[in-house]
C-alpha positions in Angstrom: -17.6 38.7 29.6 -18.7 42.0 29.9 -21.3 43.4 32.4 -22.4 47.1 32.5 -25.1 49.1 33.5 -26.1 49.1 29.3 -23.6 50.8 26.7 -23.2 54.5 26.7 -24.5 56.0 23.9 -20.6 58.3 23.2 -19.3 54.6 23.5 -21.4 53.4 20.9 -21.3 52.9 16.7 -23.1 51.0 14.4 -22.4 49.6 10.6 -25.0 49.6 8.6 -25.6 47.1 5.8 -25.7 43.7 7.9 -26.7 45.3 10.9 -29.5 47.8 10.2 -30.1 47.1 7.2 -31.1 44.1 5.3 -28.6 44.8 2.7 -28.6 41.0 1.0 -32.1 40.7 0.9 -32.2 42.9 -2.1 -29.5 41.3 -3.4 -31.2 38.1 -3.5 -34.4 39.2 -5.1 -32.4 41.2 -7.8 -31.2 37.8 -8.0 -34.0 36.3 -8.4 -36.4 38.7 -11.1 -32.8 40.1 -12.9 -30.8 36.2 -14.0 -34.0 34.0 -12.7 -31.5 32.8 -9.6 -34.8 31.7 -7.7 -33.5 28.9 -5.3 -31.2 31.7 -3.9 -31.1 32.8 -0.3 -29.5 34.6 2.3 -28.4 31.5 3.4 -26.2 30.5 1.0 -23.8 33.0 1.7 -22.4 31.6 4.2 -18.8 33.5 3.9 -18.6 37.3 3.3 -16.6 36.9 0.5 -19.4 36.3 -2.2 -16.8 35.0 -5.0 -16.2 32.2 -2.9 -19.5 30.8 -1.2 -22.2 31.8 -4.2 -21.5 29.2 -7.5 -22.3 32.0 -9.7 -20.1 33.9 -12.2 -18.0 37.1 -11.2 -19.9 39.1 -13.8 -23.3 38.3 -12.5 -22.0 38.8 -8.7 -20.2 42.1 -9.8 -23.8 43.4 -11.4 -25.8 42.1 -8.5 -23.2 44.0 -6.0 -23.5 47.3 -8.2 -27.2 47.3 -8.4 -28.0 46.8 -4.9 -25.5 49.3 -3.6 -26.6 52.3 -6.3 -29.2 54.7 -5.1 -32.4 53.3 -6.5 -32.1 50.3 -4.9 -30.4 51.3 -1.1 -33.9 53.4 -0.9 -35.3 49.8 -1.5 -33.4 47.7 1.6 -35.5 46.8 4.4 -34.7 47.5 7.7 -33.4 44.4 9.8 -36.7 44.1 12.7 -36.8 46.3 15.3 -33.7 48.2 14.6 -35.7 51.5 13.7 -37.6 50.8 17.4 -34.4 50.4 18.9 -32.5 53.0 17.4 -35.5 55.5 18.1 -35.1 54.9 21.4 -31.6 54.7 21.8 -31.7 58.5 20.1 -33.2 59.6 23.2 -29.7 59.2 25.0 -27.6 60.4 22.4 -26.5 61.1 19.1 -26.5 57.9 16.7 -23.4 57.1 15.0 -22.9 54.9 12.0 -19.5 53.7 10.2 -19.9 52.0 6.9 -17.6 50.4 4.3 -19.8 52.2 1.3 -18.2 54.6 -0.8 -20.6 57.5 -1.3 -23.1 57.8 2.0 -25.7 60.3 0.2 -28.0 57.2 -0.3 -27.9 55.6 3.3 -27.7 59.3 4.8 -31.5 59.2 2.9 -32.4 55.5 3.7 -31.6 56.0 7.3 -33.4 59.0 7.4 -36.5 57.8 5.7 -36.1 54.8 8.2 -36.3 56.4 11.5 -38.6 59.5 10.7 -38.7 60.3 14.6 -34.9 60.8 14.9 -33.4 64.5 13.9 -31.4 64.3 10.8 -28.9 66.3 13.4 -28.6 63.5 15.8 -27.6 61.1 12.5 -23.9 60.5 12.0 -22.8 58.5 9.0 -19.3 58.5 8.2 -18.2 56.3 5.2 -14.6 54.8 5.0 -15.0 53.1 1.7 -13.2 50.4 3.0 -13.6 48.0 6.2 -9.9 48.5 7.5 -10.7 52.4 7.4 -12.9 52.0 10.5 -10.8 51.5 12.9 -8.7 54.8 13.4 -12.0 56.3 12.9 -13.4 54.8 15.5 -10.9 55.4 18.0 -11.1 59.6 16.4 -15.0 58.9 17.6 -14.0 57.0 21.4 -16.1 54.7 20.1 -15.6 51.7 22.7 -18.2 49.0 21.3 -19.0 48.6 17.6 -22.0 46.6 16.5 -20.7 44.7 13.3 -22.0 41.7 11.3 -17.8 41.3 8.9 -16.1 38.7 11.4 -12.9 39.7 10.2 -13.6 43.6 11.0 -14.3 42.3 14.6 -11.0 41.0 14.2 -9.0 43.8 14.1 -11.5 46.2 16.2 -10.7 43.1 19.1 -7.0 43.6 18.9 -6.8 47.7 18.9 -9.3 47.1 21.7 -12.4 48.1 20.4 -15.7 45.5 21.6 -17.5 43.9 18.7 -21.0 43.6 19.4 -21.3 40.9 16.3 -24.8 40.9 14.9 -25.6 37.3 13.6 -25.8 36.7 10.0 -25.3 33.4 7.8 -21.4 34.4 6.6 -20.2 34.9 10.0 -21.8 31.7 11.9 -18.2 30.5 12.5 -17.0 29.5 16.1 -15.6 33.1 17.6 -14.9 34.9 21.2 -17.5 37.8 20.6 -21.1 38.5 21.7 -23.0 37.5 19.6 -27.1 38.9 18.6 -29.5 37.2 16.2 -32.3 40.1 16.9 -32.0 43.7 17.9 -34.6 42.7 20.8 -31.0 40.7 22.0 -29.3 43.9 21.1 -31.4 46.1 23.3 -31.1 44.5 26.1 -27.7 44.8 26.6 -26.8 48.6 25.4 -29.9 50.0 26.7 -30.1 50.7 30.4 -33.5 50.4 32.3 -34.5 49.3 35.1 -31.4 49.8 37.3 -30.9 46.2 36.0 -27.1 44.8 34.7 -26.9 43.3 31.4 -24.3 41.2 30.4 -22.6 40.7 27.1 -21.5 37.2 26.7 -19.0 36.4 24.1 -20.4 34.0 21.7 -24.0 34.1 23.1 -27.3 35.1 21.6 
């Protein structure tokens, strides 16, 4: 258990699709109006690895991946509640930093700055590894100390080189784990932002 006086914002990094950004949801309507998929949800994926918790073929799961991902349609995600408010706020204190698995980061670069229009484009940091492994050594070039992360098996290896996952709940990581886990960015406030004078604590494995 951890227990500070909230989460300095230097200490501090965020993925993106999962966390702040309600990546799948798009991938379940394309779903839906592209191969008529309509009994599809969020909650059948209830591993990360698509190919093995959606009964669909690997073409169709390849296309759907592609489409959601391209530029059209990341302008199109949602934002996960609150997590613009949040962020807004939190941009008061600092910087915001961001480490994502994607490829190219032009298109999130836009969708996060289309997403919180009160936040200086300066005072946006997006850094794109193109692979989840990537983020650690990046992460420790940041002195990042607490990384908010919805892949359980990125938390794994962040926990070991002794970086904090913050895990952000989602149906393909709802496996008994060790981290502190948040099902709403309201959860997620409370413990990195400090008001009040008041101690939060983050509890591994509680909402």
């Amino acid at each position: 258990m951890i227990t500070k006086q909230g989460v300095e914002p230097k200490e501090l990094a965020f993925d993106i699709d999962g966390v702040v950004a309600d990546t799948m949801a798009v991938f379940v309507g394309l779903a839906h109006s592209r191969y008529g998929l309509t009994y599809l949800s969020k909650e059948h994926m209830t591993c990360y690895d698509l190919y093995k918790c959606l009964d669909l073929e690997r073409e169709i799961i390849d296309d759907l991946i592609c489409l959601t991902l391209d530029d059209e349609h990341t302008l199109q995600i949602p934002a996960i509640p609150m997590a613009p408010d949040v962020l807004t706020e939190l941009a008061e204190h600092g910087p915001l930093r961001f480490v994502t698995a994607r490829i190219w980061p032009d298109s999130i670069i836009r969708w996060l700055q289309q997403t919180l229009p009160q936040v200086t484009p300066e005072s946006i940091q997006v850094i794109a590894t193109g692979a989840p492994e990537a983020k650690l050594q990046v992460l420790k070039e940041l002195g990042v100390h607490y990384f908010v992360e919805d892949r359980l098996e990125t938390c794994h290896f962040l926990d070991r080189a002794g970086i904090q996952p913050l895990l952000y709940d989602q149906p393909w990581n709802r496996v008994a784990n060790e981290y502190p886990r948040f099902g709403t960015w309201l959860q997620l406030r409370q413990a990195i932002l400090p008001e009040n004078g008041t101690n939060h604590e983050i509890a591994a494995g509680g909402y």
